[in-house]
C-alpha positions, 0 to 999 in steps of 0.5 A: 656393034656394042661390046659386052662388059662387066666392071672392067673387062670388056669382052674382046667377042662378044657372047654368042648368045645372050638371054635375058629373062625378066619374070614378074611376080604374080599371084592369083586371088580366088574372089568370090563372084570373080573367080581367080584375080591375077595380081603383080606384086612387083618387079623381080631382079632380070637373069642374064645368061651368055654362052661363048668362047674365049679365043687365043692362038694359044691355049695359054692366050685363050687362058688369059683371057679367061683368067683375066675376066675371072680376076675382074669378077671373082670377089662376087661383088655386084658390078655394071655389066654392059649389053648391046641395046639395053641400058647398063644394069647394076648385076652379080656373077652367079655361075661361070663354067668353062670347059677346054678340049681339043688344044684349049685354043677355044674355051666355051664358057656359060655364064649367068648374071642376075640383077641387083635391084637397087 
């Protein structure tokens, strides 16, 4: 299976869910005789959404790992971000949220990219 990445971290598991919504850009026109005349104005930039978890033997090996994806992405730069099936995209970290409980030997975490349309 393809490995998930974003610039250079590479996702040791892969998330445990990964959506991607692609909305478009519509509206609708009232044209006399027609009624309403639905129009798309264009591409719009693709929202991807992982959930996951960070895994260790240790809370301090599950924290690394979480610690070392937030170096490779905490300047908010725009960076490739790699997924299983789809050709890589040009994307921002826009929310990253984790929560340890228990012994921290698993972190869940949410994440939310969204596309750079170039």
């Amino acid at each position: 299976m393809e490995k998930v990445q974003f610039r250079d971290f590479i996702f040791l598991n892969n998330p445990r869910t990964i959506q991607v919504s692609s909305p478009k850009a519509l509206v609708s026109h009232f044209c006399p005789g027609r009624g309403d005349v639905i129009q798309q104005l264009g591409r719009r930039a693709r929202s991807i959404r992982f959930e996951g978890s960070f895994f260790g033997a240790s809370y301090t090996r599950a924290m690394a790992d979480l610690l070392r994806f937030r170096r490779s992405s905490a300047d908010g730069e725009a960076g490739t971000l790699f997924l299983p099936g789809i050709p890589p995209l040009t994307a921002r970290l826009r929310n990253f949220d984790f929560q340890a409980s228990s012994d921290g030997r698993i972190i869940p975490y949410t994440m939310e990219f969204v596309e750079v349309l170039v």
